[in-house]
Each structure stands twice: as C-alpha cells, then as structure tokens.
C-alpha positions as CSV (number, residue, x, y, z in Angstrom):
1,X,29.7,43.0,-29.5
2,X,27.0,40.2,-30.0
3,X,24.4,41.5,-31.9
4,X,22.4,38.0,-32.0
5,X,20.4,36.6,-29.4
6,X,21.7,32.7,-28.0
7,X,21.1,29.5,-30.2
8,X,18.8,27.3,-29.0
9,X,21.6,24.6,-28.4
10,X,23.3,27.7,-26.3
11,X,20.6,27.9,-24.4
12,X,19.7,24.3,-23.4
13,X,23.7,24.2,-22.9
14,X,23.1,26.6,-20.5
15,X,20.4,25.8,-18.3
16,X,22.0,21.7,-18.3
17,X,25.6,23.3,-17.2
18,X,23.3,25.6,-14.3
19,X,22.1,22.0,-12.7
20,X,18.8,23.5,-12.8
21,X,19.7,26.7,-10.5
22,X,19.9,30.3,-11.2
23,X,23.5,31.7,-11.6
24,X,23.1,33.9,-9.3
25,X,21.2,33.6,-6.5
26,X,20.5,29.7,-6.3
27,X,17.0,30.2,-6.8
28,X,15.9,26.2,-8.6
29,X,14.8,27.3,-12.1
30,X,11.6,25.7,-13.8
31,X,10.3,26.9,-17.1
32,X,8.3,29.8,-15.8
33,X,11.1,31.4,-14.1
34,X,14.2,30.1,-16.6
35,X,16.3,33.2,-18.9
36,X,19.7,32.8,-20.5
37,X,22.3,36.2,-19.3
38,X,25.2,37.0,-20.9
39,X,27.8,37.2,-18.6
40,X,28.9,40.1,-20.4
41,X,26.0,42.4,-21.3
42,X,25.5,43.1,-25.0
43,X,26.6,46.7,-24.4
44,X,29.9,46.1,-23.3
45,X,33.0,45.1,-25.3
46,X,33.8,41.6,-25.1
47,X,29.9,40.6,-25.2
48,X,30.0,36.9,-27.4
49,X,27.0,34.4,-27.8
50,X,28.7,31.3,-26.7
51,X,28.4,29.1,-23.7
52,X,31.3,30.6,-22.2
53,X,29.3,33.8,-21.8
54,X,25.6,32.4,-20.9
55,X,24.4,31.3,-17.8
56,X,20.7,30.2,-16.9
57,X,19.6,32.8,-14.1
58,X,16.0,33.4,-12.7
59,X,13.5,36.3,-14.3
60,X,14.3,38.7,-11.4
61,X,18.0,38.3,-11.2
62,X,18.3,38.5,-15.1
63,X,16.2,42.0,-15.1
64,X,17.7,43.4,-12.1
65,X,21.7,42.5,-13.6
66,X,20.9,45.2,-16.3
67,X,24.5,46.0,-17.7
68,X,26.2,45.5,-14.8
69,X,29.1,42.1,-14.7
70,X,28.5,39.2,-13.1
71,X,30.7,39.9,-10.5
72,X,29.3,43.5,-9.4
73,X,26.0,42.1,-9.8
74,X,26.6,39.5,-6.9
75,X,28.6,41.5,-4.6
76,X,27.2,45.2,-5.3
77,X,23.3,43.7,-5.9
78,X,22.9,40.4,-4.1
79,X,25.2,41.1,-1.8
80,X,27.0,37.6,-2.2
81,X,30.5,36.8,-2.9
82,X,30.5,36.3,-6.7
83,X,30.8,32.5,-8.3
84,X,33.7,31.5,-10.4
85,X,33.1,31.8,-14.2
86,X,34.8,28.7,-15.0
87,X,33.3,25.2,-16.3
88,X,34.4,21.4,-14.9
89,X,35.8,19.0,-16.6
90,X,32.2,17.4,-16.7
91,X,30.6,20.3,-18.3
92,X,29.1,22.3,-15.3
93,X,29.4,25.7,-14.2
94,X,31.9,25.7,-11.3
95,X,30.4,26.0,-7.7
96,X,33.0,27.4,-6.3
97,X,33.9,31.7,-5.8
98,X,35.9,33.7,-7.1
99,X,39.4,33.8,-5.9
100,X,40.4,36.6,-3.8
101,X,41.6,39.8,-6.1
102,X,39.9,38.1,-9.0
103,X,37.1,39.0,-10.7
104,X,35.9,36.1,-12.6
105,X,37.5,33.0,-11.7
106,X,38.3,30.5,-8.4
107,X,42.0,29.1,-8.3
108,X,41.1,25.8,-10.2
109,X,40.7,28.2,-13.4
C-alpha cells in the first residue's frame, strides 16, 4: 500500500491528463475545487502513488468516493456508467467507458 501522499509532478500530471475536469462527474475543476484520488484507495491492496493511480476529481466527488473503486463509485454513487482507466497515446485520461463485463478499462485498453 502507498503510504506517501502524490509528488507534486504526480499531481500537476494529473490535473494536465484530466483536461481540466473532474474524473468523475465532469464537473470543470479550478483551484478551489481541484484534489488528486487514487484510483485505488490507500486502504486497499494494490494502492501505488503513480500517475497510473491518480486522477484530478472535484472536492465533493473525492470525499464522497471514501474507499470505494473508481468503478463502484460511478455506477453505485453517481449513478453513471464508469470511465475507462486507461491513458492515450497523447497523455490524457481516456474519455471513453468501460467496456461491458470490465471493470476498469474500454476496448482500446
């Protein structure tokens, strides 16, 4: 498990890879509003302080995730089908959802 918080490169990797909107919901993110989730909460196994596990979400979504995944989050929480995981070649997060029967990616990944 991570036991460190994000470096600040992490963190500016992954509000730039966001385009500026929360991971979650879509909500535009500003610096009032702007937190750094990982994917994979601190308390469960698998938990890492890399880009691949950070996105930039909004204050509200980031509290009310808790320790839930990603994926339960947005379809048990939000109510939304949940958004791939996966980066482009470019460096963003993928705008696409998940692919049916899969829990974290969309069939490009």
């Amino acid at each position: 498990m991570a036991s460190k918080n994000f470096s600040s490169k992490t963190k500016a990797e992954a509000v730039r890879a966001s385009r500026g909107e929360c991971f979650y919901d879509g909500t535009r993110l500003n610096k009032n509003n702007t937190e750094i989730d990982h994917v994979v909460n601190k308390m469960r196994p698998g938990c890492t302080n890399d880009l691949s596990n950070a996105v930039a979400a909004c204050k509200p979504c980031n509290r009310e995730k808790g320790t839930l995944t990603a994926y339960d989050f947005q379809a048990n929480k939000l109510g939304v089908t949940p958004r791939c995981q996966g980066f482009t070649q470019d460096g963003y997060r993928c705008q696409r959802n998940v692919a049916e029967g899969n829990r974290k990616y969309c069939h490009d990944h």
